[in-house]
Backbone as a printed PyTorch tensor [residue, N CA C, xyz], in Angstrom:
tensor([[[ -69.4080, -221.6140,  -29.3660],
         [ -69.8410, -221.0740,  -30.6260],
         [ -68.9770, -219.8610,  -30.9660]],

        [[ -68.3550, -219.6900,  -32.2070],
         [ -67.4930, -218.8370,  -32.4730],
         [ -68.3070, -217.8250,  -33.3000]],

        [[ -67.7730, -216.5420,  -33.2330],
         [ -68.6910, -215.5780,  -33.4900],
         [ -68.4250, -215.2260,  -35.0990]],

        [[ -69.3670, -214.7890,  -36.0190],
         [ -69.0130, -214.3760,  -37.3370],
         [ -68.0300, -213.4060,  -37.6660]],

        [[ -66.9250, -213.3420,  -38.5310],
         [ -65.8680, -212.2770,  -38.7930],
         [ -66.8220, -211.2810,  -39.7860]],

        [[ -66.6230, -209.9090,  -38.8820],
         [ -66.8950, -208.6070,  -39.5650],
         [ -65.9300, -208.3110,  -40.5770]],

        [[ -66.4520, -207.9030,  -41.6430],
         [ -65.4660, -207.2080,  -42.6780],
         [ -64.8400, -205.7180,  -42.1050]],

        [[ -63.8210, -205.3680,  -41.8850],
         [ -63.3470, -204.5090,  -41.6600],
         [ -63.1790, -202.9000,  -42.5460]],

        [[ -63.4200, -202.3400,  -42.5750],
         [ -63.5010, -200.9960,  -43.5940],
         [ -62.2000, -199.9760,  -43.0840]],

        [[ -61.4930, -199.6220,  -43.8190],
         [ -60.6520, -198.6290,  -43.5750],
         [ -61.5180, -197.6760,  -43.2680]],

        [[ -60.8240, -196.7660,  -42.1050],
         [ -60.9960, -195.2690,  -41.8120],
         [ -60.9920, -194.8940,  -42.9200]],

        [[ -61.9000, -193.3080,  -43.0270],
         [ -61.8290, -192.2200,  -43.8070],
         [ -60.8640, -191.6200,  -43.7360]],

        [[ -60.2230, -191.1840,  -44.6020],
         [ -59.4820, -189.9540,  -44.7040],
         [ -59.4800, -188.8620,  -45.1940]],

        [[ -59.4620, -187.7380,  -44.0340],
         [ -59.9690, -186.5920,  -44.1050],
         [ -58.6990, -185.5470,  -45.1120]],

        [[ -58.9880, -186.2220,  -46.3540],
         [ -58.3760, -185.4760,  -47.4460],
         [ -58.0850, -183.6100,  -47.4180]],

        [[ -59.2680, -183.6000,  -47.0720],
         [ -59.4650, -181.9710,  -47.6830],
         [ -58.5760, -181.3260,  -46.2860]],

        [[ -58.8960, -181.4840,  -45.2640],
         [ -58.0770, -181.3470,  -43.7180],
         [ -56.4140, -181.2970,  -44.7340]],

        [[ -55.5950, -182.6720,  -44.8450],
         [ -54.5650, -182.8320,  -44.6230],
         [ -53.6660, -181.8900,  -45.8970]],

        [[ -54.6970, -181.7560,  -47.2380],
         [ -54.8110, -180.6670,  -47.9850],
         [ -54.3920, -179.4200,  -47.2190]],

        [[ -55.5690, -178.8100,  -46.7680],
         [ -55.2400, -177.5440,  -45.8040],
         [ -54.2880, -176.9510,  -45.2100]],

        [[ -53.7640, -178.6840,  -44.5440],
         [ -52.5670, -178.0720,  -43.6560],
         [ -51.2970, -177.9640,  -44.4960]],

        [[ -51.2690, -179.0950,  -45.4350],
         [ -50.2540, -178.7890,  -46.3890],
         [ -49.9320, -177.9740,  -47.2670]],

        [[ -50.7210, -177.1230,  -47.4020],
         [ -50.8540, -175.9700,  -47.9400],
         [ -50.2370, -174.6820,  -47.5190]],

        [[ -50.5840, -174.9790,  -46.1340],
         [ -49.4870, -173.8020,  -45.7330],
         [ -47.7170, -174.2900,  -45.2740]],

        [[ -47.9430, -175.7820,  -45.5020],
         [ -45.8810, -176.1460,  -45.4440],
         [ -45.7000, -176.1660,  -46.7560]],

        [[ -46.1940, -175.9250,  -47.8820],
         [ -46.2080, -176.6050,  -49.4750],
         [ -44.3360, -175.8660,  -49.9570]],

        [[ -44.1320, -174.4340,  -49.1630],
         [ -42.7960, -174.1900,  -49.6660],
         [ -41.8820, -175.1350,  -48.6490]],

        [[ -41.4520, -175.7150,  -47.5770],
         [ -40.9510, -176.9870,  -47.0080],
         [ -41.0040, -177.7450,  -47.6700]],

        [[ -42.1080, -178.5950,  -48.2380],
         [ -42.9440, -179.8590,  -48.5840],
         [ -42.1210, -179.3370,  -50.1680]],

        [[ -41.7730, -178.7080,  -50.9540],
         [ -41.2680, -178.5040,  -51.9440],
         [ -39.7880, -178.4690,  -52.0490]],

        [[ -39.1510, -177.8700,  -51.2010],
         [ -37.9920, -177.6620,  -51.2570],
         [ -37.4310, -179.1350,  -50.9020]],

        [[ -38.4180, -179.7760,  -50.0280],
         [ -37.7800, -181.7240,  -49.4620],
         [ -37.4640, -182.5360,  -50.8560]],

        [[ -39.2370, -182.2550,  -51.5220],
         [ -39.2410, -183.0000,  -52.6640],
         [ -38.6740, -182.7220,  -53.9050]],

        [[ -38.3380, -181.8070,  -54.3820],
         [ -37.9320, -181.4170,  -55.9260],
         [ -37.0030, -179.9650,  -55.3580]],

        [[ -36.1740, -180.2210,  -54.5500],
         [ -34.5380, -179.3230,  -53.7530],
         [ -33.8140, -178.9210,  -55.2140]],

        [[ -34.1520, -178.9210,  -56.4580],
         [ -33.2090, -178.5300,  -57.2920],
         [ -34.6270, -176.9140,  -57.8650]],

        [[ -35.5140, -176.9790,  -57.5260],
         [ -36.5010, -176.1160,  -58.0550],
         [ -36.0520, -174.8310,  -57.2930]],

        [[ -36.9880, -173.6760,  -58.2970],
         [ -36.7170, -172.4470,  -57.6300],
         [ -38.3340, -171.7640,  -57.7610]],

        [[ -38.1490, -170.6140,  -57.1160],
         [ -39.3580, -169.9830,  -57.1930],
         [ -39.7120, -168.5640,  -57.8990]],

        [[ -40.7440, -168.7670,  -59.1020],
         [ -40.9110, -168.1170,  -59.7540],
         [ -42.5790, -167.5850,  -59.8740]],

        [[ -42.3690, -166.3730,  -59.0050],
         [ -43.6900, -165.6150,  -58.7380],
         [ -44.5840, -166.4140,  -57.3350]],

        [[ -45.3250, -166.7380,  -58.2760],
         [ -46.6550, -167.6520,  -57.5260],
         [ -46.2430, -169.2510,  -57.5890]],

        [[ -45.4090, -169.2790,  -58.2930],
         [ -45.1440, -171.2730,  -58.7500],
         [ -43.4520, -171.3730,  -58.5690]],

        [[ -43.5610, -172.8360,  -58.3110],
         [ -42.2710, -173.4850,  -57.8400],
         [ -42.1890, -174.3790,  -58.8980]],

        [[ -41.0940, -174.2420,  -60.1420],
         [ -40.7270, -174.6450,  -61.1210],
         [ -39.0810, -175.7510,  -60.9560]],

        [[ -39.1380, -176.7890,  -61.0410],
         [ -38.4740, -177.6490,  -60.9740],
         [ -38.4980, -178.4960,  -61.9680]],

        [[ -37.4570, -179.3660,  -62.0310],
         [ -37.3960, -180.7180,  -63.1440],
         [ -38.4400, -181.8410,  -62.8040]],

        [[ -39.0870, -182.6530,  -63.8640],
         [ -39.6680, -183.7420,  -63.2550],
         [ -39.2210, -184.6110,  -63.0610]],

        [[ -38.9740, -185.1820,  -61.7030],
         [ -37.9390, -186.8210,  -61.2520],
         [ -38.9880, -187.7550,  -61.9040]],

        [[ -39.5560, -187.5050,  -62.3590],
         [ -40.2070, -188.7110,  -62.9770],
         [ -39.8620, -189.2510,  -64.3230]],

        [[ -39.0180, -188.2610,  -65.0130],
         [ -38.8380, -188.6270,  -66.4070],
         [ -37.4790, -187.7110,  -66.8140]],

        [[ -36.7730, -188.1160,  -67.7850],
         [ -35.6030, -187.1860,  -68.0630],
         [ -35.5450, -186.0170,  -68.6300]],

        [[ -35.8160, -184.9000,  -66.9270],
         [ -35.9190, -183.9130,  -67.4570],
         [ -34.9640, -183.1950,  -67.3550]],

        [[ -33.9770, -182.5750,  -67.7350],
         [ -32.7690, -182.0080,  -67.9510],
         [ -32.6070, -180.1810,  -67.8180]],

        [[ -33.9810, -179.9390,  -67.8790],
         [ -34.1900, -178.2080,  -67.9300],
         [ -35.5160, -178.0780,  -67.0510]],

        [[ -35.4720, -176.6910,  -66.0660],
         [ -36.6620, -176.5230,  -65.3640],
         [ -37.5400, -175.5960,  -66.6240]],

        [[ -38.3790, -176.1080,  -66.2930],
         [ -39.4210, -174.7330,  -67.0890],
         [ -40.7340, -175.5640,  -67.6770]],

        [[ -40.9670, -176.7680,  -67.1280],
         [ -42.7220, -177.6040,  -67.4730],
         [ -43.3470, -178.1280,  -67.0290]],

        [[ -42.3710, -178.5670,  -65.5590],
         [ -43.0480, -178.8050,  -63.8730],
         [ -43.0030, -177.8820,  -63.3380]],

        [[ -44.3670, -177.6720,  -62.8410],
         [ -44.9060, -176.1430,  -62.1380],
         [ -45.7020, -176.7660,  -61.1160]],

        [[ -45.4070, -175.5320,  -60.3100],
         [ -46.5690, -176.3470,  -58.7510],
         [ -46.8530, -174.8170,  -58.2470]],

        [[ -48.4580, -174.3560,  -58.4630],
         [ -48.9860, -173.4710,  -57.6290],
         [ -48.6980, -173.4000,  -56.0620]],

        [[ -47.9680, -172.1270,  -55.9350],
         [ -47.5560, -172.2460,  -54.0530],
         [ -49.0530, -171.5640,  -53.5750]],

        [[ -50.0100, -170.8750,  -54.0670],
         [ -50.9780, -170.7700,  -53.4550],
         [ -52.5110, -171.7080,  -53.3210]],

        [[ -52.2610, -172.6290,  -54.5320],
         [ -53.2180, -173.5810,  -54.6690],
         [ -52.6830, -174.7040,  -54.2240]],

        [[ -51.8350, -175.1080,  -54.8430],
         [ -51.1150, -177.2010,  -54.7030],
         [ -51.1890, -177.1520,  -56.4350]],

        [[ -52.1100, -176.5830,  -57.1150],
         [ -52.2080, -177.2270,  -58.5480],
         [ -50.6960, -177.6370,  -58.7790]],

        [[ -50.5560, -178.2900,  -60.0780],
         [ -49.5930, -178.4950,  -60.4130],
         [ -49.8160, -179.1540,  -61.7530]],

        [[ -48.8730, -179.0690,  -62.8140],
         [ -48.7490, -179.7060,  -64.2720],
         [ -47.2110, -180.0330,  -64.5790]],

        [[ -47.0450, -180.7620,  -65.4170],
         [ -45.8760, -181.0160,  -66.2590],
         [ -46.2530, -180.9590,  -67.6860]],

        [[ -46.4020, -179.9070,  -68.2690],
         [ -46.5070, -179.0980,  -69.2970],
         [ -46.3050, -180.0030,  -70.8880]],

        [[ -44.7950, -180.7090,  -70.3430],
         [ -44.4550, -181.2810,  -71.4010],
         [ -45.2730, -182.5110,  -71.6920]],

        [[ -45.9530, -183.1300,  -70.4340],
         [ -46.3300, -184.7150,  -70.4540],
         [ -47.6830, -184.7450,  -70.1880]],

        [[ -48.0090, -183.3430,  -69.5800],
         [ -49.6670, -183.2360,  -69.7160],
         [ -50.1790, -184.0710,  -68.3850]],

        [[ -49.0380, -184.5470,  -67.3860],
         [ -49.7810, -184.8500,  -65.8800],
         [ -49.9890, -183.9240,  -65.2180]],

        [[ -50.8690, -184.1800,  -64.5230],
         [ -51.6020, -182.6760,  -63.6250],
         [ -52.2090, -183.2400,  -62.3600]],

        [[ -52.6100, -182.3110,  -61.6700],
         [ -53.3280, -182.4950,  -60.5680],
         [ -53.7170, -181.0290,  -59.6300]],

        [[ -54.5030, -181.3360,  -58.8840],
         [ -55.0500, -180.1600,  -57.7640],
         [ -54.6540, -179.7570,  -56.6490]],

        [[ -53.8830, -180.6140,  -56.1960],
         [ -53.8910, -180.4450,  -54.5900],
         [ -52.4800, -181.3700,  -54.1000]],

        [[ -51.7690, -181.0500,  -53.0000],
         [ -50.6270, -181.1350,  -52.6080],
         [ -50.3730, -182.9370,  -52.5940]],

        [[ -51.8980, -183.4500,  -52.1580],
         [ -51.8340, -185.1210,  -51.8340],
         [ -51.2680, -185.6550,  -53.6210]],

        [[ -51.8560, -185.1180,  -54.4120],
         [ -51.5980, -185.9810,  -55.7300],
         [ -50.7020, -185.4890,  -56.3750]],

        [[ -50.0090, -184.3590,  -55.7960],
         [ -48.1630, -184.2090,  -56.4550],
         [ -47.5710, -185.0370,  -55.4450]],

        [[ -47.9470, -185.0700,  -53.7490],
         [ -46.9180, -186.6230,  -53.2980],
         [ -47.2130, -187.5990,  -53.9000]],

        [[ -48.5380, -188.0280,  -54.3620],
         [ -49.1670, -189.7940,  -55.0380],
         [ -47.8320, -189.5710,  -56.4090]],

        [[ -48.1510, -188.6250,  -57.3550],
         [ -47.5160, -188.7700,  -58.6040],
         [ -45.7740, -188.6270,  -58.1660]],

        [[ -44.9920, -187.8100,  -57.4130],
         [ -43.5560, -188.0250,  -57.3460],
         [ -43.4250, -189.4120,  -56.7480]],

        [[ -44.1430, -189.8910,  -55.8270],
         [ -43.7620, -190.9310,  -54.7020],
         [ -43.9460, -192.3890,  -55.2500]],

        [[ -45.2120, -192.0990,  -56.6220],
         [ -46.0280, -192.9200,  -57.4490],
         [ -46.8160, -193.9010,  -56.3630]],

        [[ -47.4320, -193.5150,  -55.6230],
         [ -48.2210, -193.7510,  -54.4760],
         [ -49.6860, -194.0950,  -54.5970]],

        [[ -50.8670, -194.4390,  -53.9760],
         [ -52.0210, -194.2740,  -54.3520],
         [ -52.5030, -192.6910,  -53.6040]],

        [[ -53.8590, -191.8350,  -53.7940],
         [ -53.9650, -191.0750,  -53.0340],
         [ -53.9140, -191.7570,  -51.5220]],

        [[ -54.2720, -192.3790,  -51.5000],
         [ -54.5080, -193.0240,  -50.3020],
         [ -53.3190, -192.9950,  -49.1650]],

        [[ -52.6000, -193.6740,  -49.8690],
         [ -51.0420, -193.5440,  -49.1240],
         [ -50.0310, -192.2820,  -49.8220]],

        [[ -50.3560, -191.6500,  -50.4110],
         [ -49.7200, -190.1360,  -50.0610],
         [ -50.3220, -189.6290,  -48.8300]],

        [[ -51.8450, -189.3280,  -49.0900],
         [ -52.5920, -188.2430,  -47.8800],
         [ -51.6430, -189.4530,  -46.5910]],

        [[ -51.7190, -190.4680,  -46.2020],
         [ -50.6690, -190.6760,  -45.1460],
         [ -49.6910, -190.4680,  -44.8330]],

        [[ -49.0270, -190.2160,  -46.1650],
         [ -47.6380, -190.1130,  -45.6570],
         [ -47.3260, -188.4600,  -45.7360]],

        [[ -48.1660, -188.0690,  -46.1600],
         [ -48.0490, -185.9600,  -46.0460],
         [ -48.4210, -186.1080,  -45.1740]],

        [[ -49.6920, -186.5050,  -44.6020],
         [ -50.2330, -186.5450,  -42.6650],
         [ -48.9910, -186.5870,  -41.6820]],

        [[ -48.5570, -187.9230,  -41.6590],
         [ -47.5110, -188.2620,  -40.9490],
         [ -46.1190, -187.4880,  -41.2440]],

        [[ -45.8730, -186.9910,  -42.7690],
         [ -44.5950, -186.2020,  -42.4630],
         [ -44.8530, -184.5700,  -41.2420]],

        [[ -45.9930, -184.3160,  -41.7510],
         [ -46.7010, -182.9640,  -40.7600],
         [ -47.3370, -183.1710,  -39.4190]],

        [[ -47.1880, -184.2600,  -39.2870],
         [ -47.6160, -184.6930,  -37.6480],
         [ -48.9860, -184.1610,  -37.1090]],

        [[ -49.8750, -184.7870,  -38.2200],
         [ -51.4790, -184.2740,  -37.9560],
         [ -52.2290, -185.6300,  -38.4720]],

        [[ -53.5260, -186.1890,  -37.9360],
         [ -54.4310, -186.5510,  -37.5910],
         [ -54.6940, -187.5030,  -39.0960]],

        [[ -54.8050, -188.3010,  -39.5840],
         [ -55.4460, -188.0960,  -40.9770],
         [ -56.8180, -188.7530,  -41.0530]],

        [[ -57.0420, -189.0870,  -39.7330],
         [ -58.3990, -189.6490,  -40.0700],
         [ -59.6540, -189.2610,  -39.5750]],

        [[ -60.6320, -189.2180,  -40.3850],
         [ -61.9530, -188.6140,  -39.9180],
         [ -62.4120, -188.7890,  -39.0940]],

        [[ -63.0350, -187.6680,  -37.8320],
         [ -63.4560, -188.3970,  -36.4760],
         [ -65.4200, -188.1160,  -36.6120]]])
């Protein structure tokens, strides 16, 4: 008698954790991703690789929060996972992995 197949559920991922830690590499984690940006005050102002942007000054990324906007196009977000989802065009799901794994920490809820 063969036994019934369980549906399998992905692990949690401990978002807010991998947040945290990225937070304190976010000037690394910036300079990898958008290397043509500079830093102005509190924010790291760069071009958006997402669209033809030719001048810095409407992609902004809070170095003390993660926030971040593109001014001109009105995308935004909170936190370090959904500026990797939006450059990488990723789901959250597989950003928070792949920021986990670039920082060599844990991503799943124990």
């Amino acid at each position: 008698m063969t036994r019934p197949r369980t549906k399998r559920f992905p692990r949690k991922i401990d978002f807010t954790a991998i947040n945290r830690v990225a937070l304190t590499h976010l000037p690394d984690l910036l300079d990898r991703w958008l290397p043509d940006g500079v830093r102005e005050g509190a924010e790291w102002v760069a071009r958006n690789p997402r669209r033809d942007d030719r001048h810095h000054g409407s992609f902004k990324i809070n170095m003390s929060t993660g926030r971040w906007a593109d001014f001109a196009t009105g995308d935004r977000g909170g936190d370090v996972i959904s500026l990797a989802a939006y450059l990488a065009r990723l789901t959250q799901r597989e950003a928070a992995r792949r920021v986990a794994a670039m920082l060599g920490i844990d991503h799943d809820c124990r």
